[in-house]
N, C-alpha and C positions, 0 to 999 in steps of 0.2 A: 762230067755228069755224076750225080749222086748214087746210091744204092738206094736209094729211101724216096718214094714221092710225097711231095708235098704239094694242095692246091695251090695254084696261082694268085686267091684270093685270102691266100692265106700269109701270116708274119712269121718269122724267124729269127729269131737276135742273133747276130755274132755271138760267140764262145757257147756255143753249146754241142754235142753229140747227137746224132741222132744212126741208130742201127738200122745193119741192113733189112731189108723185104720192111719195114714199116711205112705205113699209109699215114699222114695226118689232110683230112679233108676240107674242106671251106669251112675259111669264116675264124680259121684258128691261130691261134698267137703264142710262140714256143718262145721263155722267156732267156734270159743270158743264165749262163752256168747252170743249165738242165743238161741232164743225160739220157736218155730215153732209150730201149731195147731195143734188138733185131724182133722185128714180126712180131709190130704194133701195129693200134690202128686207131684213130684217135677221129670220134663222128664230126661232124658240123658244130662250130658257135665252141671249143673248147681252147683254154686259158692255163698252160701250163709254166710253172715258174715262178718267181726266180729260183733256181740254186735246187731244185726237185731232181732226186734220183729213181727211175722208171725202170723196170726188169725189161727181160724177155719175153714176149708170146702177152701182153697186157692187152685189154681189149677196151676202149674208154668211150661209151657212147656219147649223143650229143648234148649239146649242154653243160659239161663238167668244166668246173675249176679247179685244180689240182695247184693248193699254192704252198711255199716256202714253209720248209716243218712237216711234209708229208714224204713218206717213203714208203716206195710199193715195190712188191718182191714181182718173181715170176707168175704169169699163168694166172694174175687178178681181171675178175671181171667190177669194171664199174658200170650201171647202169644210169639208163636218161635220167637227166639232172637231179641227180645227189650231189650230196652238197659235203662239203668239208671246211671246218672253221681252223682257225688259228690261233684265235686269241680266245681266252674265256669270259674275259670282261670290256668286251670291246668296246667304247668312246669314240663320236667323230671326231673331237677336240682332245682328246691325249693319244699322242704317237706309242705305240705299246709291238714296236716290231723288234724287241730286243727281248719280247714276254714270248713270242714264239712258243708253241707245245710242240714237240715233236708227236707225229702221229704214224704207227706206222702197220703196214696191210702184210701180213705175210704172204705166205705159196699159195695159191692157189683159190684166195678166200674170193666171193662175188659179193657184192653191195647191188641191192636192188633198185629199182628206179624211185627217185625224189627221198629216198632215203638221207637221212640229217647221220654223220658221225664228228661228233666233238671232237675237236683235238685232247691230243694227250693219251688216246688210246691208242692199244693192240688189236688186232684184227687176227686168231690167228689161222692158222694155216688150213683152208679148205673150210674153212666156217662159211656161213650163207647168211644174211642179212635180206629178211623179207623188206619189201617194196614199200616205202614210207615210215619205218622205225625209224628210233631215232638214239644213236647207242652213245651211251657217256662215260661208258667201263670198258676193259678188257673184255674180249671177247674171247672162251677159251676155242682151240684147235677144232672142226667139226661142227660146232657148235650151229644151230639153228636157230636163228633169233628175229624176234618179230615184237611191233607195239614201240608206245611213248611210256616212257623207256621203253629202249627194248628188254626181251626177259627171253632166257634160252625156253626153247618150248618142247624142243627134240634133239636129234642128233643127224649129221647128213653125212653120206659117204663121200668120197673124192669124185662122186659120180653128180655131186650134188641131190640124189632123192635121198628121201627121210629114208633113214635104218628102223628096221623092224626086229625084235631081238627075241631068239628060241630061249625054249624054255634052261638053257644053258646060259643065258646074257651072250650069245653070238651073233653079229648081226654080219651079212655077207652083202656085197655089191660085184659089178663086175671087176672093179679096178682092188677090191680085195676082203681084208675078214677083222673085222674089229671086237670089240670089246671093251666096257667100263669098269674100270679100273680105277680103284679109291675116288672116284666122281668126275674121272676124266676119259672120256674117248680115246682109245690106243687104238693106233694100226698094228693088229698080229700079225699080220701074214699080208704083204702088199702082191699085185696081178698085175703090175704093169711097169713101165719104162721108165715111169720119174719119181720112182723111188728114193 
């Protein structure tokens, strides 16, 4: 017996990992040499692989393809069917799986539902990604980004709400106390555990 359920109506390749307390649900198909985290959970109709390495605590609702050239840290929310490309000039008649982009999601960050991110970018860490952008850049740390393109519009705490910043540029959440800093979101002072 496994540590990990998986539905019945669901596939699993040989050679892959999958961590303990993780759920993957109907309908979904974990492809050869993936690695997936303890205390995931993967919704209905999702498609992960080949050769994809998954953190710990990932949350992947339904609908998602998670393919070869993607890597996702800890503690990423993906939401219902966003989407992730691979190739930037994709052809049904030229084989282009050697053109691969690495794409990859840091700590924390969430991608909103039906959300497009290009390959080749950064996501990074506790960044939030509104619900239908569509991001084709680096995304810095924090960062809250929305629209075709997307375009940063604010800033969001590890709590994921917009920061509101005193007349000092201090802006505080539960989980801690930041500040912009030469044009970048810093954590000054973190309030919790996964620091």
């Amino acid at each position: 017996m496994s540590d990990y359920y998986i539905h019945e109506s669901s596939y699993a390749d040989e050679n892959i990992s999958v961590g303990k307390d993780t759920k993957i649900w109907h309908f979904c198909h974990i492809l050869s040499g993936t690695n997936i985290g303890e205390k995931c959970s993967f919704g209905q109709n999702c498609v992960v692989g080949p050769n994809v390495s998954i953190g710990n605590g990932v949350k992947v609702q339904n609908n998602v393809s998670i393919y070869e050239g993607v890597e996702i840290e800890d503690d990423v929310f993906l939401g219902p069917s966003m989407v992730f490309t691979n190739v930037i000039n994709p052809r049904a008649f030229i084989q282009r799986k050697n053109e691969f982009k690495k794409t990859l999601l840091k700590k924390g960050c969430s991608i909103g539902a039906n959300a497009t991110i290009v390959c080749g970018v950064t996501i990074g860490e506790y960044a939030l990604i509104g619900s239908g952008a569509v991001v084709n850049k680096d995304v810095e740390p924090f960062a809250l980004m929305v629209g075709v393109p997307a375009k940063r519009i604010g800033w969001v705490g590890i709590s994921g709400n917009t920061l509101r910043f005193d007349a000092h540029g201090i802006a505080e959440d539960a989980f801690g106390t930041y500040k912009v800093i030469n044009q970048t979101l810093q954590l000054i002072k973190g309030n919790f555990a996964y620091d």
